[in-house]
Backbone as CSV, one residue per row, in Angstrom:
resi,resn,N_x,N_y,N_z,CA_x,CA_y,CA_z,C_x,C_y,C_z
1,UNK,0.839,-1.198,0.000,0.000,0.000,0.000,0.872,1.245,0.000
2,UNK,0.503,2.302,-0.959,1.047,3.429,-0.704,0.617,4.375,-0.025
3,UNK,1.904,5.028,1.026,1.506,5.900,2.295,0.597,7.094,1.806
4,UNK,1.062,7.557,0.765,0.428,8.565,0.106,-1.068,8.386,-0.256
5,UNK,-1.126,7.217,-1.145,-2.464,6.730,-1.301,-3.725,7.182,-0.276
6,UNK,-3.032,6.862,0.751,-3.993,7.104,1.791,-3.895,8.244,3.121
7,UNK,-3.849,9.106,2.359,-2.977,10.209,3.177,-4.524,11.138,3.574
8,UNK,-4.988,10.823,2.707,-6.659,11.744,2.916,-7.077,11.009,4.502
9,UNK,-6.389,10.243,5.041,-7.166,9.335,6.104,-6.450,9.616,7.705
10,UNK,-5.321,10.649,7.334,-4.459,11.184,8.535,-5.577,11.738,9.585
11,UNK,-4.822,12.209,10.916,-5.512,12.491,11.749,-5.827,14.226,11.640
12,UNK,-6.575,14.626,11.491,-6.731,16.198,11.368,-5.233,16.854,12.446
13,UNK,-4.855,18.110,11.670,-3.897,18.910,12.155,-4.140,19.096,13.944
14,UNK,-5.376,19.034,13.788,-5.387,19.594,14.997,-5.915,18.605,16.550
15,UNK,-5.194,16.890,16.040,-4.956,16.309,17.006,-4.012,16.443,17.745
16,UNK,-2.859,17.197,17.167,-1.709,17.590,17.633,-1.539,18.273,18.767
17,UNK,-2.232,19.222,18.837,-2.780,19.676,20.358,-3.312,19.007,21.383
18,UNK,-3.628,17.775,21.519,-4.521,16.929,22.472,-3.148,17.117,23.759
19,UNK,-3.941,17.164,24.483,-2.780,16.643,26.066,-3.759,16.147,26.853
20,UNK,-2.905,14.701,26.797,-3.829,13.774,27.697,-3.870,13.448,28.964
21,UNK,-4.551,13.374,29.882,-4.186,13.421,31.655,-3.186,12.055,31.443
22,UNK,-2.739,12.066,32.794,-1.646,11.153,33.099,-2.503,9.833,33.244
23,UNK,-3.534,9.804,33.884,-4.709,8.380,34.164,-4.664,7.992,32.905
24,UNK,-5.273,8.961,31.495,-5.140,8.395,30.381,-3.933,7.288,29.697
25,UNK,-2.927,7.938,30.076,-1.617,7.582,29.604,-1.315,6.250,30.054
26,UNK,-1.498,6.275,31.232,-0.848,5.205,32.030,-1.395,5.362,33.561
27,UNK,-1.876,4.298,34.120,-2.584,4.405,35.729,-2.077,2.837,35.725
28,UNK,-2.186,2.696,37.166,-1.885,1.400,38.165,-3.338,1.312,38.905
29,UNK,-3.869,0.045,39.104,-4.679,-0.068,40.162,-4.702,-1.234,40.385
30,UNK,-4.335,-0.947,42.090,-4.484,-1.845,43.029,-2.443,-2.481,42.569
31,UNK,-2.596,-3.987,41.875,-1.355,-4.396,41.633,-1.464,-4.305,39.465
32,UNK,-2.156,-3.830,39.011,-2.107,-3.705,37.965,-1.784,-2.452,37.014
33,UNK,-1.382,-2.953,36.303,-0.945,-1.711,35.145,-1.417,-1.761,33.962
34,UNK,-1.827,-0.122,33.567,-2.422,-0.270,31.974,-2.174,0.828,31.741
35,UNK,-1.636,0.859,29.919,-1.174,2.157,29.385,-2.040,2.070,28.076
36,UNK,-2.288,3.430,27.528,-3.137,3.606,26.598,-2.294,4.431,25.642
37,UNK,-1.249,4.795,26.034,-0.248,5.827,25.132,1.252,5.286,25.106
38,UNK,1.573,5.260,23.822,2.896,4.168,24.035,3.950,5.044,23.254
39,UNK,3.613,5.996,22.230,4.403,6.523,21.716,4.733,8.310,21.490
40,UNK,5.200,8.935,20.656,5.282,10.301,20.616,6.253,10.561,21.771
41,UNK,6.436,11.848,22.387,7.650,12.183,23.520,6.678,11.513,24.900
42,UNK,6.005,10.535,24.940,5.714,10.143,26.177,7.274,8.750,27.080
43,UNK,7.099,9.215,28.409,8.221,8.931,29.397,7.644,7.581,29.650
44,UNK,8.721,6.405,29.623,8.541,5.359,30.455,8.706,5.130,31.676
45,UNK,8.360,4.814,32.722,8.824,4.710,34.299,9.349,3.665,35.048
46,UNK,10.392,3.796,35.879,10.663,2.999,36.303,10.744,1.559,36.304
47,UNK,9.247,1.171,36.464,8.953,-0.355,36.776,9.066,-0.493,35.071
48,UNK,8.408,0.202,34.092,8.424,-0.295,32.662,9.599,-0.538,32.128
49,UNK,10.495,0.190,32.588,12.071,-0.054,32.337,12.809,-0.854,32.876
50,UNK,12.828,-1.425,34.138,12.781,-2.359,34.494,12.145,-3.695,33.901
51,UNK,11.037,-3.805,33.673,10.974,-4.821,32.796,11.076,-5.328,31.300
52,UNK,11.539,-3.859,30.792,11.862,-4.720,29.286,13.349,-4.888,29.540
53,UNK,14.255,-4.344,30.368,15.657,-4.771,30.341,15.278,-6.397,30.866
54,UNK,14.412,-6.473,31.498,14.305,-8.220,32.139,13.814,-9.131,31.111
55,UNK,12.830,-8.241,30.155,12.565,-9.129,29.241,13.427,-9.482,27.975
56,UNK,14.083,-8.421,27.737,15.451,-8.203,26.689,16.403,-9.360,27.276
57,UNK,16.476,-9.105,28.844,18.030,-10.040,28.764,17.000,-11.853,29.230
58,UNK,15.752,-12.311,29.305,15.057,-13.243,28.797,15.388,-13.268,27.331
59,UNK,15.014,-12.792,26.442,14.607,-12.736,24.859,16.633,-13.111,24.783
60,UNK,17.372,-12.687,25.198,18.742,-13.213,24.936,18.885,-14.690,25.260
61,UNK,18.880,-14.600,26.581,18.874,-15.600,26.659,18.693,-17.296,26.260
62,UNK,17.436,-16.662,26.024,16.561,-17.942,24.704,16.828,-18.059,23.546
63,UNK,17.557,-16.884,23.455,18.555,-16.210,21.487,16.773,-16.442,20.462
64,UNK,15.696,-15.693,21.337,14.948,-15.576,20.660,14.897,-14.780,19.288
65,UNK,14.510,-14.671,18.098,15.203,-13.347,16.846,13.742,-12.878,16.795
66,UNK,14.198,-11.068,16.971,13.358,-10.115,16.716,12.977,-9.763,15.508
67,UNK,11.524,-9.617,14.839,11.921,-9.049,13.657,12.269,-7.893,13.749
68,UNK,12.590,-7.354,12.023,13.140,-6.229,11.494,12.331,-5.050,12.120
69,UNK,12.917,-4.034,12.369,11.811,-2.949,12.802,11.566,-2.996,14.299
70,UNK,11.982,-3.875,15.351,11.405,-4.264,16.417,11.312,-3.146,17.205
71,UNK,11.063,-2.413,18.330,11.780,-1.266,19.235,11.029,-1.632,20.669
72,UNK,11.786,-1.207,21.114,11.669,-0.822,22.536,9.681,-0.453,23.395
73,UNK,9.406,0.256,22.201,7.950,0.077,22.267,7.310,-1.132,21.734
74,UNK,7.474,-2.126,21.327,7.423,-3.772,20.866,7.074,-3.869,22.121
75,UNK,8.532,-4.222,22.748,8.703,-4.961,23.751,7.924,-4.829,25.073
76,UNK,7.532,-3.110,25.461,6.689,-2.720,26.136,5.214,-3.611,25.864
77,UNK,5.138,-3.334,25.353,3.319,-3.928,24.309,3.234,-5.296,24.668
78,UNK,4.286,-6.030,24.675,4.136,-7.244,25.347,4.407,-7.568,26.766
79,UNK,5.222,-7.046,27.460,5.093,-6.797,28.521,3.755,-6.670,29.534
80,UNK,3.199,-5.399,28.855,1.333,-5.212,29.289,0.188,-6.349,29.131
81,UNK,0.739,-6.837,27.818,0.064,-8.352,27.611,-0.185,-9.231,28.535
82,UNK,0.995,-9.735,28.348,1.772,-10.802,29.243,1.601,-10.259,31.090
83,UNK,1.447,-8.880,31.080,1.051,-8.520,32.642,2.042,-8.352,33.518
84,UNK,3.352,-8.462,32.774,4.475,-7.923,33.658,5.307,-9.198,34.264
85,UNK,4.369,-10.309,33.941,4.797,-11.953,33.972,5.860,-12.077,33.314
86,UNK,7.596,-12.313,33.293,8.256,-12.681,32.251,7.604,-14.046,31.757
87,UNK,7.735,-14.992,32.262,7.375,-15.949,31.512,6.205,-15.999,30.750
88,UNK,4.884,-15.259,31.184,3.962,-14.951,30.775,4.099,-14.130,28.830
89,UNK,5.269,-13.649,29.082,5.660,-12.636,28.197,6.495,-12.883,27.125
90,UNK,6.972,-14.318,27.619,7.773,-15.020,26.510,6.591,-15.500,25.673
91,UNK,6.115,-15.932,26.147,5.138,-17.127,25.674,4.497,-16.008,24.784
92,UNK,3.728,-15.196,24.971,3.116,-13.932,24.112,3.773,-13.653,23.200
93,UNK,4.949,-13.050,23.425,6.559,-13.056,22.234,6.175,-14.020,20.718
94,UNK,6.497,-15.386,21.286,6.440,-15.933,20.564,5.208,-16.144,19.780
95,UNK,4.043,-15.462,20.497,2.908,-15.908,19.479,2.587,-14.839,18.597
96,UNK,3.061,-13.535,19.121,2.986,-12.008,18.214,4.266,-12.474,17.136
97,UNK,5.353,-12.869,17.426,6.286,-12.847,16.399,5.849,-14.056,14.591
98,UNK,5.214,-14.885,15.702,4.904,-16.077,14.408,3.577,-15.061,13.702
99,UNK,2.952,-14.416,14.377,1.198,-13.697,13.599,2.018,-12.288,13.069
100,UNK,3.481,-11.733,13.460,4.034,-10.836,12.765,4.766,-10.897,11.511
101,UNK,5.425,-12.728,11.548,6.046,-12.985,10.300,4.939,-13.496,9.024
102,UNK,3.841,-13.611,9.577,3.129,-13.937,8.615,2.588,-13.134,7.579
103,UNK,3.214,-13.287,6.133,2.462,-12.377,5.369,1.014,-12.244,5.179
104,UNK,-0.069,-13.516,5.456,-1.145,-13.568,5.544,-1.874,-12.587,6.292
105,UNK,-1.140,-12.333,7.072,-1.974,-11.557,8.436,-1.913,-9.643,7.996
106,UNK,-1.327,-9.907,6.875,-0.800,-8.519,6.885,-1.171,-7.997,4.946
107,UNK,-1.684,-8.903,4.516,-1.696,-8.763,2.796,-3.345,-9.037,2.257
108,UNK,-4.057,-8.360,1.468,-4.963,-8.295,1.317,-5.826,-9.139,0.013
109,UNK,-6.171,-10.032,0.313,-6.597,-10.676,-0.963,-8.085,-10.580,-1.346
110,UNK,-8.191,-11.387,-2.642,-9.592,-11.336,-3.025,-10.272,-11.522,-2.255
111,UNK,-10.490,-12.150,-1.417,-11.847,-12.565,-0.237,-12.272,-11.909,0.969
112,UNK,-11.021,-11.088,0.850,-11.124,-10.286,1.971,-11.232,-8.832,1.567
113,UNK,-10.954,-8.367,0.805,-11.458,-7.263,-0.502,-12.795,-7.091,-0.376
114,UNK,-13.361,-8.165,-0.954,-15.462,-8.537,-0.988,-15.510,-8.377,0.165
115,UNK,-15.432,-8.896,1.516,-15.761,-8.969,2.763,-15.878,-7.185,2.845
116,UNK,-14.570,-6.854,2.918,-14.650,-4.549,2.878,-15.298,-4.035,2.491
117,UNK,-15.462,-4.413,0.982,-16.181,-3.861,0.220,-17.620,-4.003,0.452
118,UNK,-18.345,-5.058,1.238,-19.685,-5.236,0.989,-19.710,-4.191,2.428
119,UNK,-18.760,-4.416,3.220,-19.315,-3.371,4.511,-19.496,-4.282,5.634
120,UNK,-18.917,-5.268,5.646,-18.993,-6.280,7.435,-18.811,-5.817,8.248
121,UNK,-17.234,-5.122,7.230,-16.115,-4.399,8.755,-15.858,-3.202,7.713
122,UNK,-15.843,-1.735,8.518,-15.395,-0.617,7.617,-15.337,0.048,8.974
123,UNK,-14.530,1.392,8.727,-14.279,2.183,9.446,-14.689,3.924,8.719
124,UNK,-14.914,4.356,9.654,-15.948,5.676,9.197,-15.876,6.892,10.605
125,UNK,-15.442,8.097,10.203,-15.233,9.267,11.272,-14.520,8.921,12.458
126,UNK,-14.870,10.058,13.172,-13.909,9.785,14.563,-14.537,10.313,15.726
127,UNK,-14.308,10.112,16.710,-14.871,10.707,18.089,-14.424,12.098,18.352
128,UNK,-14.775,12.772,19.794,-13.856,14.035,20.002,-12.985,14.058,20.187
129,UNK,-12.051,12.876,20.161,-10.446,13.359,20.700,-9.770,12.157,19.026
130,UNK,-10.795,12.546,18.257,-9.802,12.163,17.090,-9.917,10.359,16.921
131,UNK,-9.952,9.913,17.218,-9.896,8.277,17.976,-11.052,7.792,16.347
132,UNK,-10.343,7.215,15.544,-11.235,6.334,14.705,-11.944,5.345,14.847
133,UNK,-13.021,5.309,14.080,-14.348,4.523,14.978,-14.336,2.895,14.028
134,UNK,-14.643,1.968,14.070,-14.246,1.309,13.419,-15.688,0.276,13.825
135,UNK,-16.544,-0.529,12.750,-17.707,-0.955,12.841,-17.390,-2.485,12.186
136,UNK,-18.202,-3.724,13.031,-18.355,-4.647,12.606,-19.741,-5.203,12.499
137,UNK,-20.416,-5.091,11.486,-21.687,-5.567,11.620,-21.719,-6.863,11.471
138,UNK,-21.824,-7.302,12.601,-22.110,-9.134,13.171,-22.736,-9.259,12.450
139,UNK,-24.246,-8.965,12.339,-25.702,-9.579,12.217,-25.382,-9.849,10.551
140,UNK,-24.607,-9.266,9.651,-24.699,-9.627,8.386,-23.652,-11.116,8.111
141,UNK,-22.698,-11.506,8.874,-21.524,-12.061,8.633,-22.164,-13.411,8.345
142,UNK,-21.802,-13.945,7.741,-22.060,-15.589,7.250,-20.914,-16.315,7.941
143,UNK,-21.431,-17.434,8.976,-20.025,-17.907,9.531,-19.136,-19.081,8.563
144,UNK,-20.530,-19.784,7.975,-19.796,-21.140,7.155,-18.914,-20.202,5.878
145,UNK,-19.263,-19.175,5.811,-18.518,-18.663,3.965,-17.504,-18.056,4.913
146,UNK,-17.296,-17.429,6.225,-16.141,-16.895,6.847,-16.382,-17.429,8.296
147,UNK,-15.484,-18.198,8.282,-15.160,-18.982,9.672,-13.942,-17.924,10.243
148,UNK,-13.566,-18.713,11.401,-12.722,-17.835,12.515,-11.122,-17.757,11.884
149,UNK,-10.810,-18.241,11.287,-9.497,-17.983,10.658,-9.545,-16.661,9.666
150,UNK,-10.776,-16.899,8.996,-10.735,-15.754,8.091,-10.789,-14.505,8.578
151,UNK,-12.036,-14.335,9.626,-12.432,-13.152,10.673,-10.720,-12.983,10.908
152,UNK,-9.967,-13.647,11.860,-8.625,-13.742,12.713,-8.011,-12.272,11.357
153,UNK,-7.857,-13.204,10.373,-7.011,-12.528,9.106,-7.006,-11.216,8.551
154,UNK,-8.188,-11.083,8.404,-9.280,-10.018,7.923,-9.294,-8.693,8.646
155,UNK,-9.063,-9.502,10.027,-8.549,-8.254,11.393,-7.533,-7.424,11.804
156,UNK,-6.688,-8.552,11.197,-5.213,-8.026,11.641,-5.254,-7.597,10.237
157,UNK,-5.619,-7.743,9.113,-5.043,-7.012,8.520,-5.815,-5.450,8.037
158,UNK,-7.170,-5.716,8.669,-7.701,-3.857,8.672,-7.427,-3.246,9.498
159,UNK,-6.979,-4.092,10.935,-6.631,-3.027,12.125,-5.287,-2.446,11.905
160,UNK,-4.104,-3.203,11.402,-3.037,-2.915,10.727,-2.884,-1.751,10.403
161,UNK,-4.317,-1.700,8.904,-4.176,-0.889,8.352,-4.821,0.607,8.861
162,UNK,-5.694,0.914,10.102,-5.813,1.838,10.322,-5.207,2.043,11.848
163,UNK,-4.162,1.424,12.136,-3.266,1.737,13.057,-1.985,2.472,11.703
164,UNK,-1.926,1.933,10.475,-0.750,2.912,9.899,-0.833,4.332,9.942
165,UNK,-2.239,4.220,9.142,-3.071,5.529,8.250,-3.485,6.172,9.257
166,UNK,-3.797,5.851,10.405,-4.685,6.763,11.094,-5.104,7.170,12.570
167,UNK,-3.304,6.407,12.683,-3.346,7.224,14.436,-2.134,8.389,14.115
168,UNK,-1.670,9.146,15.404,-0.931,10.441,15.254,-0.165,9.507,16.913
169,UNK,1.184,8.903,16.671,1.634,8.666,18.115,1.851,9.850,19.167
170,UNK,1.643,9.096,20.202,1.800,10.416,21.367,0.278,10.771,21.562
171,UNK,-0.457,10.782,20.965,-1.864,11.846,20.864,-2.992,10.867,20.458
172,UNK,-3.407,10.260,19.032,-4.234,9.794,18.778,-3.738,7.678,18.702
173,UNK,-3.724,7.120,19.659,-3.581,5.473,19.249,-4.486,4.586,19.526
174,UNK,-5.520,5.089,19.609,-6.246,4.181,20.251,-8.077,4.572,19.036
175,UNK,-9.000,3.369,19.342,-9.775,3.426,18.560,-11.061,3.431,19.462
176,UNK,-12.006,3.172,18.297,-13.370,3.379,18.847,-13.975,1.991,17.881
177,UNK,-14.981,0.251,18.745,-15.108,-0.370,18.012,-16.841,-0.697,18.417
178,UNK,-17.580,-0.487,17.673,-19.028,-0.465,17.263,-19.202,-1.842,16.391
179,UNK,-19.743,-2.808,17.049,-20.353,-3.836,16.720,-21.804,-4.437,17.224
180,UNK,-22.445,-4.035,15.695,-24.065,-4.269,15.803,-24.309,-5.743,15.451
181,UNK,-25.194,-6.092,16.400,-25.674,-7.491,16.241,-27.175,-7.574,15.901
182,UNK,-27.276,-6.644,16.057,-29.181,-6.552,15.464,-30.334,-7.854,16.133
183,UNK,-29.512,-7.633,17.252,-30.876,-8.905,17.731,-30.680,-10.428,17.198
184,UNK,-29.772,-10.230,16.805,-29.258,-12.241,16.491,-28.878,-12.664,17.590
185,UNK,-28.858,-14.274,17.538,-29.308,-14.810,17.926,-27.053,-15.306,18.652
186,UNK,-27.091,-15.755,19.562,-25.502,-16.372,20.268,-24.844,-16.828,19.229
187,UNK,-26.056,-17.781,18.229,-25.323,-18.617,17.238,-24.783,-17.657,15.843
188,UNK,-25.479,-16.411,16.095,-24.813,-15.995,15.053,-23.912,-14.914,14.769
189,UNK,-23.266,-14.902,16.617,-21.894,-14.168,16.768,-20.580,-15.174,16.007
190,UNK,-19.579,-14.005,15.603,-19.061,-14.996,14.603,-17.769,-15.826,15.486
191,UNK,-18.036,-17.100,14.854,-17.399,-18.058,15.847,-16.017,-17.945,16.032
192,UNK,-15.609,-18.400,17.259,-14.422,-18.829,18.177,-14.391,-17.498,18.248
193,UNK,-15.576,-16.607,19.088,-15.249,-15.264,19.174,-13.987,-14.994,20.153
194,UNK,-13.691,-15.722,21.370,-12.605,-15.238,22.499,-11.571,-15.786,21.620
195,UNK,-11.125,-16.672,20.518,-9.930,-16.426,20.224,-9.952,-15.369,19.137
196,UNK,-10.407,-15.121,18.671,-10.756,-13.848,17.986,-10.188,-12.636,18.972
197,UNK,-10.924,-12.517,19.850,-10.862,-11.286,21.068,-8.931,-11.927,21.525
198,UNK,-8.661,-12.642,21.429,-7.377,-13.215,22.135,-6.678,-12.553,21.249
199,UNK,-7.028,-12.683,19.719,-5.598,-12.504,18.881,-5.422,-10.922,19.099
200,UNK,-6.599,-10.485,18.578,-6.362,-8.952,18.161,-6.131,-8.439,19.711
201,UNK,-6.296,-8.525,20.776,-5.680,-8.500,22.299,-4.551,-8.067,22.144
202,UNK,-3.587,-9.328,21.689,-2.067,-9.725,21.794,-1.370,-9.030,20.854
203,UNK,-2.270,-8.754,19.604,-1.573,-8.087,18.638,-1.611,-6.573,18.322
204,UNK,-2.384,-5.889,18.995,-2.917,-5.115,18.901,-3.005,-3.937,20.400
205,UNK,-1.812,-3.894,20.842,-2.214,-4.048,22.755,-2.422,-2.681,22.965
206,UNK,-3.304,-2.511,23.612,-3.577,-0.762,24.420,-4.638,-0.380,23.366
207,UNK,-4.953,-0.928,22.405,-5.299,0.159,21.342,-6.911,0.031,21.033
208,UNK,-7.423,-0.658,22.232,-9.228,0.006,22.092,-9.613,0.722,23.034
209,UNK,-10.000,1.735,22.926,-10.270,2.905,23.881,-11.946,2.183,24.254
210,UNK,-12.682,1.956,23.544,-13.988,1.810,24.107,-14.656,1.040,23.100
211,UNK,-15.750,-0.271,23.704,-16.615,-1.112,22.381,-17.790,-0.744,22.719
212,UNK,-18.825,-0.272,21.562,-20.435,-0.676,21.687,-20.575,-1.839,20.891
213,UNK,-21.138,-3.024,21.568,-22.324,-3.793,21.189,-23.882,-2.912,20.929
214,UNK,-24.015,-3.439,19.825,-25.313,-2.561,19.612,-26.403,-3.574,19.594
215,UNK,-27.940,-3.084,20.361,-28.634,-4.254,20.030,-28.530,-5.636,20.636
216,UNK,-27.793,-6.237,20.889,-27.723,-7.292,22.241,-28.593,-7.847,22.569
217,UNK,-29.074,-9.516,21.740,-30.165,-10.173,22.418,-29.680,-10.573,23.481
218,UNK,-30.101,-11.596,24.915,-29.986,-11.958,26.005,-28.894,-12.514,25.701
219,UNK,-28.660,-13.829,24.508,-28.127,-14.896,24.482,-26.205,-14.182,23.626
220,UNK,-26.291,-13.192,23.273,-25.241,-12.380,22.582,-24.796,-11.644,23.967
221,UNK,-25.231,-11.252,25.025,-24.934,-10.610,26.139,-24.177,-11.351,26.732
222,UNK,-24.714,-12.932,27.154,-24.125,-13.740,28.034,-22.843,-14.157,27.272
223,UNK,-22.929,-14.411,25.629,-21.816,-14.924,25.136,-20.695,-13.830,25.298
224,UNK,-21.064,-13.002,24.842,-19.949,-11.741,24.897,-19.150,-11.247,25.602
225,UNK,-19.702,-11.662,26.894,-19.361,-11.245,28.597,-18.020,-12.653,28.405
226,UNK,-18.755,-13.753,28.164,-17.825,-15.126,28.319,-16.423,-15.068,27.741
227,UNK,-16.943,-14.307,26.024,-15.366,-13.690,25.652,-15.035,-12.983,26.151
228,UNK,-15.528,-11.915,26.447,-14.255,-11.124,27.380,-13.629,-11.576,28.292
229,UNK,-13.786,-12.613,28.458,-12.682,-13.478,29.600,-11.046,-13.439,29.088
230,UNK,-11.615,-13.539,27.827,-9.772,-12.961,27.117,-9.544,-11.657,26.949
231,UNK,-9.806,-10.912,27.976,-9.730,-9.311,27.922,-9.253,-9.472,29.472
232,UNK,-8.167,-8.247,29.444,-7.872,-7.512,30.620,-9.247,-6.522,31.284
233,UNK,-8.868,-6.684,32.122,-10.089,-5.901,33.215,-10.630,-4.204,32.662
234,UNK,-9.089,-3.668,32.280,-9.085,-1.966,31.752,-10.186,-2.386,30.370
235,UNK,-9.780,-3.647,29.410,-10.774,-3.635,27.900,-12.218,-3.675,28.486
236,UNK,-12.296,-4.472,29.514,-13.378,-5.283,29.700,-14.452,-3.903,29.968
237,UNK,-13.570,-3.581,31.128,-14.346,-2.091,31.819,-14.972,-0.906,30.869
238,UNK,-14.551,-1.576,29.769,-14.587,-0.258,28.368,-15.984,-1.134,27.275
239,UNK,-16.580,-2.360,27.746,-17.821,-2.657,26.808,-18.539,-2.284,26.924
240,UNK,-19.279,-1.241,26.374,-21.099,-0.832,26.556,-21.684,-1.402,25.654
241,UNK,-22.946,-1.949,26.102,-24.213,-2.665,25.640,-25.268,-1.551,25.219
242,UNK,-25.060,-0.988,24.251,-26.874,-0.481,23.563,-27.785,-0.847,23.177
243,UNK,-28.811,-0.846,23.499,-30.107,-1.422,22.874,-30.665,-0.273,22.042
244,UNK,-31.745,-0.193,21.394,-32.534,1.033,20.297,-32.797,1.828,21.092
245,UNK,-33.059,1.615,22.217,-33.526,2.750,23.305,-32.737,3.365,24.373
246,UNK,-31.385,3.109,23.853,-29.986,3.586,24.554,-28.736,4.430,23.399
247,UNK,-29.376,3.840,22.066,-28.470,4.531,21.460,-27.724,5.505,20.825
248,UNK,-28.842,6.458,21.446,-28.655,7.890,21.624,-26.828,8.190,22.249
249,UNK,-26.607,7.201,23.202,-25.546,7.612,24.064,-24.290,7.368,22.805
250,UNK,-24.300,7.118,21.786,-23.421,7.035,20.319,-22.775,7.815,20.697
251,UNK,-23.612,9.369,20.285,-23.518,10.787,19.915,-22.973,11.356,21.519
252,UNK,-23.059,10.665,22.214,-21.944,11.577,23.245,-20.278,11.363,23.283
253,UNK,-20.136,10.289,22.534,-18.805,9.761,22.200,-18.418,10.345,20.853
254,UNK,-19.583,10.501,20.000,-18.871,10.382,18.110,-19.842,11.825,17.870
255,UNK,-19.087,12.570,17.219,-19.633,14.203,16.602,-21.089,13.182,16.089
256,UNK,-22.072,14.008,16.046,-22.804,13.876,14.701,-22.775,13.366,13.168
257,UNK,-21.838,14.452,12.736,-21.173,14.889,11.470,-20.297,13.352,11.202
258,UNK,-19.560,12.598,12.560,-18.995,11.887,11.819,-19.845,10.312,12.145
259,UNK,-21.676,10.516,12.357,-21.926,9.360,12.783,-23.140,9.173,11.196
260,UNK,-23.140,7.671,10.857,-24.321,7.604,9.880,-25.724,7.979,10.204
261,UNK,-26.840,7.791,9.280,-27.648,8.839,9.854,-28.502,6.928,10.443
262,UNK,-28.026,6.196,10.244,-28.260,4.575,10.765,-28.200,4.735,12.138
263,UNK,-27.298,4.861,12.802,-26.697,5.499,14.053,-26.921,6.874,14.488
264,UNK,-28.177,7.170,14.103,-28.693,8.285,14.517,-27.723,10.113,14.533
265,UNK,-26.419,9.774,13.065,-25.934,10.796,12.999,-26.554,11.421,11.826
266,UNK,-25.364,12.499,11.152,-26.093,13.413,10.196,-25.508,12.775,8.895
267,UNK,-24.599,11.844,8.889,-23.986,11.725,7.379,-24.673,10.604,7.219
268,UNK,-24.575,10.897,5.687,-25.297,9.473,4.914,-24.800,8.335,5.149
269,UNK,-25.784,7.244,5.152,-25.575,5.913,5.331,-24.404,5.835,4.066
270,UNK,-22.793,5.085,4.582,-22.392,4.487,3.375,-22.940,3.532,2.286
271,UNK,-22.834,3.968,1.125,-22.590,2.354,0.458,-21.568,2.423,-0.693
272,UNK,-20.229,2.863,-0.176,-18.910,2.268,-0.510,-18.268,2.287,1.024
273,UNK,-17.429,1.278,1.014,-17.026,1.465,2.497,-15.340,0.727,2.465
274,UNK,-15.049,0.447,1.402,-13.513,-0.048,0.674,-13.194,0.622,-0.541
275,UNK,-12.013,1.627,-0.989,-10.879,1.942,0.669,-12.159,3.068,1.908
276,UNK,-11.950,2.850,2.613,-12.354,4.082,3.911,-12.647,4.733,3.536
277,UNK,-13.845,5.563,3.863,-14.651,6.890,3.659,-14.578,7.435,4.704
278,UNK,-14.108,9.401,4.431,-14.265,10.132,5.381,-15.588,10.887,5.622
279,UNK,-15.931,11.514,6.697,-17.396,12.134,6.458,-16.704,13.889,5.664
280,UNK,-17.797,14.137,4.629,-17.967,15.296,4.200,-18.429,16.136,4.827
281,UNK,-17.679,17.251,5.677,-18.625,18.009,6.573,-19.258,19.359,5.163
């Protein structure tokens, strides 16, 4: 993909100004740690430095090989994973490095093209602090024509792509993920959802600011809760459940301007949604 290509999809000039409280950045509670800001002139502390030198001279030890590109913020990202566990953190290592060498996970083919293009998964505007919103409409997904490998694939390689295009480090890294289920039914959340929730977890770390489930029958509530069992407590704490008669609360998170008028905003319902559409104010 060319950077340029998709340059219409940057974060407005004027995320650059954001200054985020310190809770945002990084908070401890109780014996836990969670950071939401990993890059730009933000400071690592103490204990974080402390543990990637522990995990660095682990990763020697084992003469584990980094890929190309690796840094110091890598290693952090797994660290948080893994929970500050070295061993916990090896083991993570090795499963981000095999889903990092894979060109699959990262290259876009015909099947997954159609999947964008029809609109399963697309991403569309942003919240007030810039944060791209990113939509999976469950209720349409066919599981037998896309089973959990494909979903797995499909993920890493759109989240990929709007972690390139469309965060600002330091300021904007984190997203916004809206998944409508329209009242379907447990069976027709798309399957092996917690390893689903596991991969993009591990691969992807710090980087969901907040999920709506939209719509939520009983039996999609209880399942959903069950996956988040592969979520840290900070993701978990971040799921809201909307029903039709809650989803007003959209629009206190997402401008208007950048919500469909489906979602009770002002811009037109898409129907192109591959490559990414911005809203026309």
């Amino acid at each position: 993909m060319d950077q340029s290509e998709y340059s219409y999809l940057q974060c407005p000039a004027q995320a650059a100004a954001i200054q985020h409280e310190q809770q945002y950045i990084r908070k401890t509670e109780k014996d836990k740690q969670y950071r939401k800001i990993f890059g730009g002139d933000v400071q690592y502390d103490q204990i974080e430095i402390q543990h990637i030198k522990m995990l660095e001279e682990e990763i020697q030890k084992k003469g584990i090989k980094l890929p190309d590109g690796w840094t110091q913020t890598d290693t952090l990202k797994i660290i948080y994973n893994g929970k500050f566990k070295i061993k916990d953190c090896i083991e993570r290592l090795i499963l981000h490095i095999t889903w990092r060498l894979n060109p699959n996970m990262h290259t876009l083919n015909k099947q997954m093209q159609e999947f964008l293009e029809a609109g399963f998964l697309y991403t569309f505007g942003r919240d007030y602090q810039f944060r791209p919103v990113i939509y999976l409409e469950a209720y349409r997904v066919d599981q037998k024509k896309y089973p959990k490998d494909f979903m797995i694939q499909t993920l890493s390689f759109f989240l990929g792509f709007v972690k390139k295009h469309m965060m600002m480090p330091g300021k904007v890294e984190n997203w916004i993920c809206v998944i409508d289920t329209k009242d379907i039914g447990v069976f027709g959340l798309p399957s092996g959802l917690g390893d689903i929730i596991k991969t993009m977890a591990l691969n992807f770390v710090g980087c969901l600011h907040r999920m709506y489930v939209l719509n939520p029958s009983t039996g999609v509530d209880l399942s959903w809760k069950a996956g988040s069992a592969f979520m840290d407590d900070e993701s978990k704490s971040k799921n809201v459940f909307l029903t039709k008669k809650t989803l007003e609360k959209l629009k206190e998170a997402i401008p208007q301007d950048q919500l469909e008028k489906k979602y009770l905003g002002n811009a037109e319902n898409l129907t192109q949604f591959w490559p990414p559409q911005i809203s026309k104010k």
